[in-house]
C-alpha positions, -999 to 999 in steps of 0.1 A, spaced: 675 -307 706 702 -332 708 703 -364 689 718 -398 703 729 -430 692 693 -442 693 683 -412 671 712 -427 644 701 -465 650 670 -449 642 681 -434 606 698 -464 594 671 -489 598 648 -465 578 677 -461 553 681 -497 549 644 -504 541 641 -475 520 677 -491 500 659 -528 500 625 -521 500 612 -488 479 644 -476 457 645 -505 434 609 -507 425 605 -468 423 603 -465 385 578 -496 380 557 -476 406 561 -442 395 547 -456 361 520 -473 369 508 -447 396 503 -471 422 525 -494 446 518 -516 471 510 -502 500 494 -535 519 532 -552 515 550 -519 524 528 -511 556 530 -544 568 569 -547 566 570 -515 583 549 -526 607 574 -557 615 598 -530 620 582 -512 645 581 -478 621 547 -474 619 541 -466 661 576 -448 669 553 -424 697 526 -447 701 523 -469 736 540 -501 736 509 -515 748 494 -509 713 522 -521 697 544 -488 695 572 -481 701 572 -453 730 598 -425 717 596 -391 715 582 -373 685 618 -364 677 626 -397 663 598 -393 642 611 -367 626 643 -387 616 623 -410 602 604 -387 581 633 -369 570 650 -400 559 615 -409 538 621 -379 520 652 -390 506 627 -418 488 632 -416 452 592 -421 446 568 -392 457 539 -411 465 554 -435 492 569 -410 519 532 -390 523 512 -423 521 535 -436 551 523 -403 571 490 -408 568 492 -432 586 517 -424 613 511 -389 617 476 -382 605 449 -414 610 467 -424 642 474 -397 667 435 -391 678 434 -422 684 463 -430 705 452 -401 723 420 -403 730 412 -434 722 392 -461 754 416 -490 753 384 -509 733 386 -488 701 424 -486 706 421 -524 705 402 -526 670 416 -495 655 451 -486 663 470 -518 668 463 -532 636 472 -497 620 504 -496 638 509 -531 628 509 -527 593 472 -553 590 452 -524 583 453 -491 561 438 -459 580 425 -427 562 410 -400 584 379 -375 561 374 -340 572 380 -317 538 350 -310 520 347 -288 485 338 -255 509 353 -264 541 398 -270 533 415 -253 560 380 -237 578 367 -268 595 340 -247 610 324 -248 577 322 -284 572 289 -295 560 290 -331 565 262 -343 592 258 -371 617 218 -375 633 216 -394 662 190 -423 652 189 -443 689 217 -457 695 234 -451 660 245 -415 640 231 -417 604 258 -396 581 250 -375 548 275 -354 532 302 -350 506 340 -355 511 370 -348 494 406 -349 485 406 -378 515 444 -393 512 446 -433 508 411 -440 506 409 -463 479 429 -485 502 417 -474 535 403 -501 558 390 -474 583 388 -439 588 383 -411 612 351 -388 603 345 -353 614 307 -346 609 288 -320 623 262 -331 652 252 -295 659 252 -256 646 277 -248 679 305 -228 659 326 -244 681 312 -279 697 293 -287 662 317 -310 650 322 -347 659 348 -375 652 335 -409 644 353 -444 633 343 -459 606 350 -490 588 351 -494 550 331 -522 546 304 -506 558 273 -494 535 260 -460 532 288 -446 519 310 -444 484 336 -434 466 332 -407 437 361 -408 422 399 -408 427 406 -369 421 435 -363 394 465 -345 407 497 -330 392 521 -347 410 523 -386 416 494 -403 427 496 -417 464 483 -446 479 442 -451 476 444 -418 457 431 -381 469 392 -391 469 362 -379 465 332 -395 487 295 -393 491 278 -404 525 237 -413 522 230 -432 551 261 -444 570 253 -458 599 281 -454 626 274 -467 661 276 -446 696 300 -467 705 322 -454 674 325 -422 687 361 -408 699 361 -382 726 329 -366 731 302 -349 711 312 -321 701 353 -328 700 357 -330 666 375 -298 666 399 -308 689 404 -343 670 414 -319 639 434 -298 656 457 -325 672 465 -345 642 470 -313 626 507 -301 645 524 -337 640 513 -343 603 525 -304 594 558 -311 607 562 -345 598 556 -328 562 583 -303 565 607 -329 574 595 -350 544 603 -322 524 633 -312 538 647 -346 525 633 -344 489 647 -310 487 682 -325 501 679 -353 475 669 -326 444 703 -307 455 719 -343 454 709 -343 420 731 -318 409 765 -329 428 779 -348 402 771 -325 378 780 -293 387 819 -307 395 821 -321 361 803 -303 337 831 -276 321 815 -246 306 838 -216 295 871 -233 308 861 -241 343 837 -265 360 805 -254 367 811 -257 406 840 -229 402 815 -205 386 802 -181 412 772 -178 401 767 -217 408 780 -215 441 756 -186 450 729 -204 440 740 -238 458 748 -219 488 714 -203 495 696 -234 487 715 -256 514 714 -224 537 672 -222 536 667 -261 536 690 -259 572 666 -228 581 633 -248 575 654 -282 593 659 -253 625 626 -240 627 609 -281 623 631 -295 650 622 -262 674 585 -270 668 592 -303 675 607 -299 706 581 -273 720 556 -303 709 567 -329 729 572 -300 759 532 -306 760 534 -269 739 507 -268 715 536 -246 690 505 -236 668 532 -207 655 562 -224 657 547 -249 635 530 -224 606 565 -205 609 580 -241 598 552 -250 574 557 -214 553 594 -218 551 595 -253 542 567 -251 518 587 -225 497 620 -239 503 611 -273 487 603 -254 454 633 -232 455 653 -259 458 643 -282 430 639 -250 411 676 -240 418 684 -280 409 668 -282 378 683 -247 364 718 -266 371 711 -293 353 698 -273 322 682 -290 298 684 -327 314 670 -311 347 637 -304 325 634 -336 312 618 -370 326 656 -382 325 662 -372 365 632 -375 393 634 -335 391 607 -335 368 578 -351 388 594 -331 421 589 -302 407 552 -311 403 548 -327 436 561 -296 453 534 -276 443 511 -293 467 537 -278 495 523 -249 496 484 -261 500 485 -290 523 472 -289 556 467 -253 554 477 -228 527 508 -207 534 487 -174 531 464 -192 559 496 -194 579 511 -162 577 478 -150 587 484 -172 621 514 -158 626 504 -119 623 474 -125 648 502 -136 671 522 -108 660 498 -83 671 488 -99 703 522 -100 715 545 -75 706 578 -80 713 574 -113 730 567 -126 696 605 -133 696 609 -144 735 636 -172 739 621 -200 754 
């Protein structure tokens, strides 16, 4: 994939607005475990960020998915762990069913003001027994006449203690594979609450990881996207953008945990030399920036087969396992370099190091992955490795 002057435009608007805008308000927002997401979205809205591949009709911006993947890589960079993930939610995991499937009504009410920045979007689907197995999603919608009545239990649902409107998958039949429907919802509706904001190791995102109880929502036909029974499909197509749109998010915090150590490493003198001119340094800074360039490889190559029309289901778990681990190696290897300071809350390695963990669990497990990847394995021999 080649990258072009629009590509570097691209970067160093996001760099700007992360410099003016996030950077120097990170530590207020670290400590109180919240930050304002409303003010954010909306100034990112003004800047056309939050539509890059969406229709300009809609208010997007109409460019490839490559450019989000600058963008995302460049969030990474954000010294604040929250921000970069509550900014994908909404451009990479709320949105794309509807931009896709969307009739030009719903569109109307739903996307534009997303891509705007006027309104926060959340989308539910995981459930205490149904994570990376939608089939197993409990969750109901009854057809009532003209409306679906919803009971069920949701949770770990990103942002949506701040969420305007969401995207529901709820199952409408037993059909193991046409059971499950997507509906719209909007938060101001009854029938429906929220538990509790989940606790989490790392820092707390926007609207929190929730937990939610449905007795009674009512949710109008005209509410549905795609047809019944498509609710599988709406999962699934959220479900390549946001992985990769991850990997490249964490491609940049495991860039900025290596950055940590720069200044360091060429300083610090320990048995006559700098700490840079020990070997044993340089082996260990060397195969972190090798594997973070890997996992950058394989999550622009799934990019590209994505916006070839390629669904890249392995491409994208090959770049989801590698990135996964590589984000923990590499604040690991950063935090042994800085010693003592590394472990302390006196460098952003500290709450990295938590946040990575979730890496490895996120929109699908990496076990859950490699399994992917050995069904294709066996199905296709050799061709497992065809060029394109």
């Amino acid at each position: 994939m080649l990258f072009s002057p629009e590509h570097d435009a691209l970067r160093n608007t996001v760099a700007r607005f992360v410099e003016d805008e996030i950077n120097p308000h990170v530590d207020a927002w670290e400590e109180a475990e919240e930050f304002p997401s409303h003010m954010l979205f909306k100034k990112l809205g003004d800047l056309g960020l939050l539509g890059i591949k969406y229709d300009p009709a809609h208010g997007g911006l109409g460019l490839d998915f490559s450019f989000s993947m600058v963008m995302a890589e460049e969030l990474g960079l954000v010294a604040c762990g929250g921000v970069p993930m509550a900014i994908g939610v909404q451009t990479d995991m709320a949105t794309p069913a509807l931009n896709r499937f969307a009739t030009d009504d719903l569109k109307k009410a739903w996307l534009a003001p997303t891509i705007a920045g006027d309104m926060v979007a959340s989308i539910a689907v995981s459930e205490p027994h149904a994570g990376s197995d939608v089939a197993n999603i409990k969750t109901n919608a009854k057809k009532d006449g003209d409306d679906y009545v919803v009971h069920g239990h949701k949770w770990f649902i990103t942002g949506a203690g701040e969420a305007q409107h969401f995207i529901l998958i709820a199952r409408t039949s037993d059909d193991t594979r046409k059971g499950l429907t997507a509906f719209l919802f909007d938060a101001d509706q009854p029938g429906w609450e929220i538990l509790r904001r989940i606790p989490i190791m790392g820092p707390e995102e926007h609207g929190g990881h929730c937990e939610i109880e449905f007795d009674g929502l009512e949710i109008p036909d005209e509410n549905r996207l795609m047809e019944i029974g498509d609710g599988l499909k709406v999962t699934q197509i959220r479900l390549g953008t946001a992985r990769l749109t991850h990997c490249m998010r964490w491609t940049g915090m495991a860039k900025r945990a290596l950055e940590e150590t720069f200044d360091y490493v060429r300083e610090r003198q320990a048995f006559g030399e700098t700490l840079a001119d020990h070997e044993g340094v340089q082996w260990l800074l060397g195969e972190a920036a090798m594997q973070i360039e890997i996992g950058r490889l394989l999550t622009m190559r799934a990019a590209a087969k994505l916006d070839a029309g390629d669904f890249a289901r392995k491409e994208v778990s090959m770049a989801k396992v590698v990135v996964s681990e590589t984000l923990h190696k590499a604040i690991d290897t950063a935090i042994q370099l800085r010693g003592a300071r590394g472990y302390s809350k006196d460098t952003p390695l500290e709450w990295m190091y938590r946040y990575a963990r979730q890496a490895r669990l996120v929109d699908g497990s990496s076990e859950t992955h490699k399994m992917v990847l050995s069904r294709y394995l066996l199905n296709e021999g050799l061709d497992f490795w065809s060029w394109d």
